[in-house]
C-alpha positions in Angstrom: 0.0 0.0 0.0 1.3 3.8 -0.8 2.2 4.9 2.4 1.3 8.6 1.0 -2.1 9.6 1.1 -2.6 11.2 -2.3 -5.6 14.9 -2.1 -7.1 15.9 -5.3 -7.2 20.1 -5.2 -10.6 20.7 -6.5 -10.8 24.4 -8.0 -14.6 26.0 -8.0 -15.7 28.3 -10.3 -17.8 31.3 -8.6 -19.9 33.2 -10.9 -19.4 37.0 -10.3 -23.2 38.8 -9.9 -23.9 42.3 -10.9 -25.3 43.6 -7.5 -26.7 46.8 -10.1 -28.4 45.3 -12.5 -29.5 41.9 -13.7 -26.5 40.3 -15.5 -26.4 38.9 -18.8 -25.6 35.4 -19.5 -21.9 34.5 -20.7 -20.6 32.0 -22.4 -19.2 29.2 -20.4 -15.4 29.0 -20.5 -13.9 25.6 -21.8 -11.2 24.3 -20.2 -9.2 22.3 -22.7 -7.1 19.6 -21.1 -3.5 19.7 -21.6 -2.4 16.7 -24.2 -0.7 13.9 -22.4 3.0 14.0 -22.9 4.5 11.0 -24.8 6.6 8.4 -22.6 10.1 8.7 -22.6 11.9 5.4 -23.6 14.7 4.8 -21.1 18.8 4.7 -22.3 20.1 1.8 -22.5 23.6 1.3 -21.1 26.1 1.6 -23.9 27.9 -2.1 -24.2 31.1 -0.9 -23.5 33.5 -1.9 -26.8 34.9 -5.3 -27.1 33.0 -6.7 -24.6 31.4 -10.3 -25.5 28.1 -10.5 -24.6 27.4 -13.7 -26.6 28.2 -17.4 -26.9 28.9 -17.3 -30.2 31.4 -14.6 -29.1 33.1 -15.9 -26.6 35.9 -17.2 -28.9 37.4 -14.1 -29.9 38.2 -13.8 -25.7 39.7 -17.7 -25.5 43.1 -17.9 -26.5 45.5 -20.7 -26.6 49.0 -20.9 -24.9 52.1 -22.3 -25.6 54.6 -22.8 -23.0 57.8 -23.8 -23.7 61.0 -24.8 -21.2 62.4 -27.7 -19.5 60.5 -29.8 -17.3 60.5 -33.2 -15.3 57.5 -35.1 -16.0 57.4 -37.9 -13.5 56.4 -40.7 -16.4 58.8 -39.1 -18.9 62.0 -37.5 -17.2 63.0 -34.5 -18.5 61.5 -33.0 -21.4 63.5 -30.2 -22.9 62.2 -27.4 -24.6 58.9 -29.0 -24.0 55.8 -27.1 -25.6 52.9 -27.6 -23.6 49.4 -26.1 -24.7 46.6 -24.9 -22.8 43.8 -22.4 -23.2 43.0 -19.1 -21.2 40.4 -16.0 -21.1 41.1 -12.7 -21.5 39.2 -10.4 -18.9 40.7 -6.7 -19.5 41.0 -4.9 -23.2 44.5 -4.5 -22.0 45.5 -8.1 -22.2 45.1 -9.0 -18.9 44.2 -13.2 -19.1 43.2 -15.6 -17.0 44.8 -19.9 -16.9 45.6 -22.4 -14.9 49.3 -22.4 -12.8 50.0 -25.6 -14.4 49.8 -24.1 -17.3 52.4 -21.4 -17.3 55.0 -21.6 -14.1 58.3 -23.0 -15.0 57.7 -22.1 -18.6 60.9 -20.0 -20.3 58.4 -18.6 -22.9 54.8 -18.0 -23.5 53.4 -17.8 -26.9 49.7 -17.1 -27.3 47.4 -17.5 -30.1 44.7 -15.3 -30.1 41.2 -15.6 -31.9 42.7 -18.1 -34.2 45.8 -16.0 -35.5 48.6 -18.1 -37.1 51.0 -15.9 -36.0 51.8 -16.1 -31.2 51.5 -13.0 -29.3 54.3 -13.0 -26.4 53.2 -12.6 -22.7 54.4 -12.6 -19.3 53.2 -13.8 -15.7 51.8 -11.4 -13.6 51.2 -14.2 -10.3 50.2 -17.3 -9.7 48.6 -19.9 -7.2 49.5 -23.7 -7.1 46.7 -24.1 -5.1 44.3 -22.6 -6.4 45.9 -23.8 -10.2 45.0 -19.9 -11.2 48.0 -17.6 -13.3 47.6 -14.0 -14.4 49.2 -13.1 -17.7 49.4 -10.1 -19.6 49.6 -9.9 -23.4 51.6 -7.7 -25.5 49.1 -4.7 -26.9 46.0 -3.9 -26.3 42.5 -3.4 -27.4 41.3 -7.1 -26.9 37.7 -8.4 -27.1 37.5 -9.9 -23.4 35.0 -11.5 -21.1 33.1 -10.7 -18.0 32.3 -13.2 -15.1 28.7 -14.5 -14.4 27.8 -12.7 -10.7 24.2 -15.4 -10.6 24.2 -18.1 -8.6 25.3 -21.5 -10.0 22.7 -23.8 -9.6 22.7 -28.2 -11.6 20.8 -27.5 -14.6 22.4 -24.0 -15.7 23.5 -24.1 -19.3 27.0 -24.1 -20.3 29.5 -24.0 -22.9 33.0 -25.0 -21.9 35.7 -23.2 -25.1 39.2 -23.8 -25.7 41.7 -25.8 -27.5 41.7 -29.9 -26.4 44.6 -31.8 -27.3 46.8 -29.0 -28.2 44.6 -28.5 -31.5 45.1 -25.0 -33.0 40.8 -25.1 -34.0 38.9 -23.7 -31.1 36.6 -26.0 -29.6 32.9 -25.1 -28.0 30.9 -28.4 -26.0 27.8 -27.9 -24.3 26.2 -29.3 -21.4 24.9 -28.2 -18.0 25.9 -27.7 -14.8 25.5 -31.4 -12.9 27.3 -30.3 -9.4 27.5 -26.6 -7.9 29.7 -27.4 -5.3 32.5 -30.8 -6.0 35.4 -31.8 -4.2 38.3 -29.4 -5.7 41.1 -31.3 -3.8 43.3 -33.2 -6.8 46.6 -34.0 -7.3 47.7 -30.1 -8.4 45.3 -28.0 -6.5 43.1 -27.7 -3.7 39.8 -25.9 -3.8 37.6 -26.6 -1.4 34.7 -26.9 -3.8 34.1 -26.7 -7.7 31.6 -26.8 -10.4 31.1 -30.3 -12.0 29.2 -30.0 -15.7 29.5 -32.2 -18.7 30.8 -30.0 -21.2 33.4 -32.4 -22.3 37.0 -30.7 -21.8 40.4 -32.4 -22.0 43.6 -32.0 -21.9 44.6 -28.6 -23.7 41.0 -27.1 -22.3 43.2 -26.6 -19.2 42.7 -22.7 -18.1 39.4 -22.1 -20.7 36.5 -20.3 -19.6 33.2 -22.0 -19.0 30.4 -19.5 -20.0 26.6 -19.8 -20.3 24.8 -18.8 -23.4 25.0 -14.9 -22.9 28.9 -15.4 -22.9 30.3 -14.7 -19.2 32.2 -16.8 -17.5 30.5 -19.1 -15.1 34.2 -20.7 -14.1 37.5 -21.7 -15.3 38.4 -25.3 -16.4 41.0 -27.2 -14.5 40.1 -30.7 -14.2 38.7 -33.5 -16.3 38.5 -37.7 -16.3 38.3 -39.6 -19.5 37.3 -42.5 -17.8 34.1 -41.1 -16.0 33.7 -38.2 -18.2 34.0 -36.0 -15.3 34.6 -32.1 -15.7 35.6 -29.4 -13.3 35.8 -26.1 -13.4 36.9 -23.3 -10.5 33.9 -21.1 -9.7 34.4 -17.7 -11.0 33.0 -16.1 -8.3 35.0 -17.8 -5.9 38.2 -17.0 -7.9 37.9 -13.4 -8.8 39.4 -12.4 -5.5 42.4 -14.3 -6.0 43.0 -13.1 -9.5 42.9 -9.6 -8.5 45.6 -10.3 -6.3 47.5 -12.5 -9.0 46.7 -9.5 -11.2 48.5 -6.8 -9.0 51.7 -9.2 -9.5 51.6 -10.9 -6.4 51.5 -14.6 -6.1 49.0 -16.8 -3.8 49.1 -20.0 -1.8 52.5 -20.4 -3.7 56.1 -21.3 -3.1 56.2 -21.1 -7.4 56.5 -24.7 -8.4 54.5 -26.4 -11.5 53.9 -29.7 -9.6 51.6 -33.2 -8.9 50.8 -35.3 -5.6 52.5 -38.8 -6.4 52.4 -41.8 -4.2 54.5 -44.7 -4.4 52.9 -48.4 -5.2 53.7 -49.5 -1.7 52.2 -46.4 -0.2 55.9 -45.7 1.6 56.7 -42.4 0.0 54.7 -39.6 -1.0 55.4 -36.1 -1.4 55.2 -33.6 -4.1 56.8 -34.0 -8.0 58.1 -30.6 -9.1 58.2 -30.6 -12.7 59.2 -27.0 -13.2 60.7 -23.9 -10.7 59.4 -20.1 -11.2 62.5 -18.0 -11.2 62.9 -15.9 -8.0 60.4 -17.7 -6.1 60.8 -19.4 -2.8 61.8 -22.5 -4.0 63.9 -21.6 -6.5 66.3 -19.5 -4.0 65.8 -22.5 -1.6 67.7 -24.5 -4.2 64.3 -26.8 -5.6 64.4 -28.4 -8.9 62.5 -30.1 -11.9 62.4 -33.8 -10.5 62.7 -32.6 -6.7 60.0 -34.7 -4.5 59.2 -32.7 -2.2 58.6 -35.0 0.6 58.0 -33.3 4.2 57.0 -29.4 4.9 57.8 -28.1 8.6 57.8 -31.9 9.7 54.5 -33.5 7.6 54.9 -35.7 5.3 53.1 -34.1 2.5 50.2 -35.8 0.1 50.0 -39.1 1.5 46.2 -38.8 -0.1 47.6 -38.6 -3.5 46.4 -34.8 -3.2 47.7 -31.3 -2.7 45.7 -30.8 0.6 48.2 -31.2 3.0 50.8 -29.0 1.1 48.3 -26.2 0.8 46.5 -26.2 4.1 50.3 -25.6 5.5 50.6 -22.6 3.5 47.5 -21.4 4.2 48.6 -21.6 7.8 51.6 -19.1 7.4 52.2 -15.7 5.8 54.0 -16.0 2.5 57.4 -15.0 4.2 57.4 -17.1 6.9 60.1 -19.6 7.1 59.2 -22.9 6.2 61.5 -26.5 7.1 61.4 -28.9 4.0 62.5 -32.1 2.8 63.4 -33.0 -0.6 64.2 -36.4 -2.5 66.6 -35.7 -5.5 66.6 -39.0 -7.6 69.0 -37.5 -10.3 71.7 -37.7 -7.7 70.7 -40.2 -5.3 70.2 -37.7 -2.5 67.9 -36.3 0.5 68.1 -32.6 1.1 67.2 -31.0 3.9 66.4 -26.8 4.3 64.2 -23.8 4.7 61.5 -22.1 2.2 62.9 -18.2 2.8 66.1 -19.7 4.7 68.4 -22.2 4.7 68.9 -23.3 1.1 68.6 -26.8 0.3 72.3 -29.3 1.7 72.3 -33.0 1.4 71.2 -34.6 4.5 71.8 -38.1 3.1 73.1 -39.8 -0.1 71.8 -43.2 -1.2 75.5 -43.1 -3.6 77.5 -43.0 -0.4 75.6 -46.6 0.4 77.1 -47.8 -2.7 81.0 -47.5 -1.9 82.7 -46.8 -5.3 81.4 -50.2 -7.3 80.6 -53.4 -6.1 81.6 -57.0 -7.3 84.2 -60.0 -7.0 86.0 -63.7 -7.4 85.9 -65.3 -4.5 88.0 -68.2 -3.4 87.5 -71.2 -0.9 85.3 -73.5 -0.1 81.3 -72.7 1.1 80.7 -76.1 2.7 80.9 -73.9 6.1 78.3 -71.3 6.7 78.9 -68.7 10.4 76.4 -66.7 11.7 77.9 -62.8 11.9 76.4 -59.6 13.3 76.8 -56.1 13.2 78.8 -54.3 16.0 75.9 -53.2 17.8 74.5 -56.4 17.9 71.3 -55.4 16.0 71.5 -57.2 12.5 72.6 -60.8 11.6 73.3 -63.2 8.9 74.7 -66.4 7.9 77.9 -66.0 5.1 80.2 -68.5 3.5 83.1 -69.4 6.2 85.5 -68.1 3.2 83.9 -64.8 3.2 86.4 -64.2 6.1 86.8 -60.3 6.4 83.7 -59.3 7.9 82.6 -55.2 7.9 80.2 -54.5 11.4 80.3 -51.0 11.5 77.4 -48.9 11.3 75.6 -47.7 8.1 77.0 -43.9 7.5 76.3 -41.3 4.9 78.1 -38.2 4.9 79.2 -38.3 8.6 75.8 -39.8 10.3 74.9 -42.8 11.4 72.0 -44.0 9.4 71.5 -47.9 10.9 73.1 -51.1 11.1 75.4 -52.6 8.4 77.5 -55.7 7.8 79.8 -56.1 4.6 81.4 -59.7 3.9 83.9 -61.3 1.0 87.2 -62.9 1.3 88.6 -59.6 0.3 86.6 -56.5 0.8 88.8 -53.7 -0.8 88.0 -55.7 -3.9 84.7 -56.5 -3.2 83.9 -52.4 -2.6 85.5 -51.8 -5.6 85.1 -54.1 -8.6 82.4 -55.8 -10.0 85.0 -59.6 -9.5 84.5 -60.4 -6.0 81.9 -62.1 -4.5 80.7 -61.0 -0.9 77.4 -59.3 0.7 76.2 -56.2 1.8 73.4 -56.3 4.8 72.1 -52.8 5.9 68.7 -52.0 8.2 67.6 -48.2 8.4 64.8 -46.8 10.2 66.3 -43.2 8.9 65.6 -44.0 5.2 62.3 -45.8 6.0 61.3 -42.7 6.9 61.4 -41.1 3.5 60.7 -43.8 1.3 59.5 -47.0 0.4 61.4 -50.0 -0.9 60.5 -49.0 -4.5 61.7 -45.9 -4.6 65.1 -47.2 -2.7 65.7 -49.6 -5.7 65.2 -47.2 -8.3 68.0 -45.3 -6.5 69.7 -48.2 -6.8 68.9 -49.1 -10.4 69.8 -45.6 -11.3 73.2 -46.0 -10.0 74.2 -48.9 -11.5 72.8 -49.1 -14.7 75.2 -47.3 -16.4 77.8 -50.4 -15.1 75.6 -53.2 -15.8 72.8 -55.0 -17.6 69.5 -55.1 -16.7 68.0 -58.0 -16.1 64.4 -56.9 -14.5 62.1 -56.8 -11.2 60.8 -59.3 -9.0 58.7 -59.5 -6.2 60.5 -61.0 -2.9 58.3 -62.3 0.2 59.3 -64.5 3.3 57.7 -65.4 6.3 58.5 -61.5 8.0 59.5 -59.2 4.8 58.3 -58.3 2.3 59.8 -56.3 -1.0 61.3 -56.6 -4.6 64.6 -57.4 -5.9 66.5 -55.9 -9.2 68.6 -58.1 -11.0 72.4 -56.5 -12.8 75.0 -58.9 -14.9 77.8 -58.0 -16.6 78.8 -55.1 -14.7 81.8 -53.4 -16.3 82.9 -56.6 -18.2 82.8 -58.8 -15.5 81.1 -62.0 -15.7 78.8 -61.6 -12.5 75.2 -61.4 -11.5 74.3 -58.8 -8.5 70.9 -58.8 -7.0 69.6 -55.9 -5.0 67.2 -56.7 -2.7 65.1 -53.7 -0.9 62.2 -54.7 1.7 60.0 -53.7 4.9 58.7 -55.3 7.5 55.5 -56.9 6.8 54.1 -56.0 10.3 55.6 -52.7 11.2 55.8 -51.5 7.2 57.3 -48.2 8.1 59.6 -48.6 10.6 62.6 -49.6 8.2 64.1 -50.7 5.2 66.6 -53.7 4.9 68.8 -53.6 1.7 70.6 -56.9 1.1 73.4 -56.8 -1.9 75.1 -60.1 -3.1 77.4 -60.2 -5.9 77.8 -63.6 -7.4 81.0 -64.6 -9.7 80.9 -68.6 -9.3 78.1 -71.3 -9.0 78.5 -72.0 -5.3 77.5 -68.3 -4.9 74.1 -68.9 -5.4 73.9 -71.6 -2.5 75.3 -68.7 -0.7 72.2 -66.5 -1.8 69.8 -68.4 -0.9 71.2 -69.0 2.8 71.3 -65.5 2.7 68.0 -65.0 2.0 67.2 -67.9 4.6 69.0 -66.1 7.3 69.0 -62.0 7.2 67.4 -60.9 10.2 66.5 -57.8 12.7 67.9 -58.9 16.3 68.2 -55.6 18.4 67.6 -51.8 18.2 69.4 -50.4 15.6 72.3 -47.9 16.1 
């Protein structure tokens, strides 16, 4: 109801007598009504230029990128030069886009294709978020169509049109479907969102960092995310994300340390951490001294992405400022080593080196005869085995790397200067650590392993190895450096206590009485105390 009470003046007429004489009749005034004035059609808001504001549009905005440098793809190894394509949105005239982190960081050189031009348009990285798998870039010139984000509310059933370029295909791409999920699990194994929109507008790889608009062209969310398998597709919620790409805009990164990287977990479950493929020049992990192929294992004590997600790793750094010093731990399988240091601190040392297990080579001819077998141990009494009487010099002494004590260790041949040093002598190496459990799992120790001696010997394959209280696999070498042997590598756990250490057992066999010696080996290894 009007809460104004709306009065209607009436105005009355008097007619003016002659109090002289009788009057004479006049004529009665018309009043003529004004004409009604004609409606005023409102102005429309002037669309301001370049702005799509359709579907069919909406591909002059998507652009596709090209990112080219060296990076270390867990499957692969390094890839050099490497030209990885995904797609992107431009939001500003000015060139200002929008993509995914995994899309850009680490790269030496962006070339984008815009609106189906032949010819790349350089740009650079204005910030990014691993978590958040967002990146800012700016394009050289200006004067871009662009593309505004949707401010309704995402409800299953809202039409959409996810654009881009799939499989690194220069034609742009546009699939329809509808929203099927307004609020999925983000967490994967390169971001962590805490929810996402789920739709089935197929995308695939190469859709990475496309817009997902509905049918009056703004962007509903950006594609990060899809599964061939269940045909499921994910993109961030624009809404959600336009705060953080304000702040990537204004050249500041986010829920970063400035790594391009993946949650991996080893087949036994023993090591997890996270693969860096590529390093962001100037961030905090490349002055912390991280590199492409760098698991990076533990962050201020966790062991990080044990899920097979990044949502340990970014809950942490949501938990401190972005200069905040940060303790990490880093497996380097290109050398063999564990690294140990500080995210805006101490830069990365070696902490342990699987090579220094190794001695220089290993290997031997052995003389004698093996119808005797002792039982030996360690010098702490915590490890034993039985050997070949003839393997007479016997090694107790604790297992070191680079000046610490890593567990328990016991090194037999009839001559062990030759045994640590050429691939001729026959003899045994028996070492238990709780310290390398600790940061891996008996797969990952034998590819350390593998990696150091197959430049020395053939290959012979992988087997799986089981007794009544281990469990593990064992690698199998021959001809190492000429020499007519066979050396066996044997990495396991404990079947009970899987975590609480490794045992590595190394026999090199030159003669056909060394294998009867393996297999007592086998027979007999064993965890008898605490270990040093």
């Amino acid at each position: 109801m009007n809460p104004f009470r709306i009065f209607r003046v009436i105005v009355l007429f008097g007619l003016i007598l002659s109090a002289c004489a009788p009057s004479t009749p006049k004529t009665p005034e018309v009043i003529v009504p004004s004409a009604t004035p004609e409606p005023v059609e409102p102005t429309a808001t002037p669309v301001p230029e370049g702005l799509v504001t359709s579907v069919e549009d909406v591909r002059k905005a998507t652009i596709q990128i090209e990112a080219q440098g060296t990076f270390v793809d867990p499957e692969f190894g390094t890839l050099y030069n490497v030209a990885g394509r995904g797609s992107g949105l431009i939001i500003d005239p000015s060139g200002i886009a929008v993509t995914n982190n995994h899309v850009v960081t680490g790269a030496a050189l962006l070339k984008v294709f815009v609106a189906g031009e032949s010819k790349p348009r350089n740009a650079k990285v204005l910030g990014v978020s691993e978590c958040w798998d967002l990146a800012v870039i700016d394009l050289e010139g200006d004067g871009y169509p662009y593309l505004e984000f949707y401010k309704g509310e995402v409800k299953p059933g809202l039409e959409v049109y996810a654009a881009g370029f799939p499989l690194g295909d220069p034609e742009y791409t546009l699939t329809k479907g509808i929203v099927s999920k307004a609020k999925a699990s983000g967490e994967v194994s390169w971001a962590s969102v805490d929810s996402v929109i789920e739709h089935d507008a197929r995308i695939r790889p190469g859709n990475s960092g496309g817009p997902l608009v509905n049918n009056e062209g703004k962007v509903v969310g950006i594609n990060y995310a899809g599964n061939d398998k269940y045909d499921y597709n994910f993109a961030i919620n624009a809404q959600d994300a336009m705060s953080i790409i304000e702040t990537l805009r204004s050249g500041k990164d986010y829920e970063s340390i400035g790594i391009n990287g993946q949650a991996v977990v080893s087949d036994d479950g023993t090591l997890s951490g996270i693969w860096v493929a590529s390093v962001k020049s100037g961030s905090p992990a490349d002055k912390a001294g991280l590199q492409g192929g760098d698991i990076l294992t533990r962050m201020e004590g966790l062991i990080l992405a044990t899920d097979g997600t990044y949502s340990d790793y970014c809950d942490i750094l949501r938990s401190h400022q972005p200069k905040d010093t940060l303790s990490i731990e880093v497996l380097r399988f290109s050398t063999g080593e564990v690294l140990a240091g500080q995210l805006n601190g101490r830069a990365l040392e070696t902490s342990f080196s699987f090579a220094n297990t190794l001695g220089d080579d290993v290997s031997g001819q052995t003389s004698g005869s093996y119808d005797e077998y002792v039982t030996v141990t360690d010098d702490y009494q915590s490890i034993q085995v039985n050997i070949p009487s003839a393997w007479s010099e016997v090694d107790g002494s604790p297992w070191v790397s680079d000046g610490d004590v890593i567990g328990a260790s016991i090194t037999a041949a009839a001559n062990l200067e030759a045994f640590n040093n050429t691939f001729d002598e026959s003899g045994v190496f028996f070492g238990v650590s709780d310290d390398i459990a600790k940061l891996g799992g008996y797969i990952q120790l034998l590819d350390v392993y593998r990696g150091s001696f197959k430049a020395s010997c053939e290959y012979g394959g992988r087997y799986d190895y089981k007794d009544s209280a281990f469990e593990g696999a064992y690698d199998v070498f021959q001809k190492c450096s000429g020499s007519a042997n066979t050396l066996i590598v044997l990495a396991a756990r404990p079947q009970q206590y899987k975590t609480s250490m490794l045992v590595t057992v190394m026999v090199n066999m030159t003669n056909d009485q060394d294998a009867a010696a393996f297999d007592e080996i086998l027979r007999t290894f064993d965890v008898i105390g605490t270990l040093p």
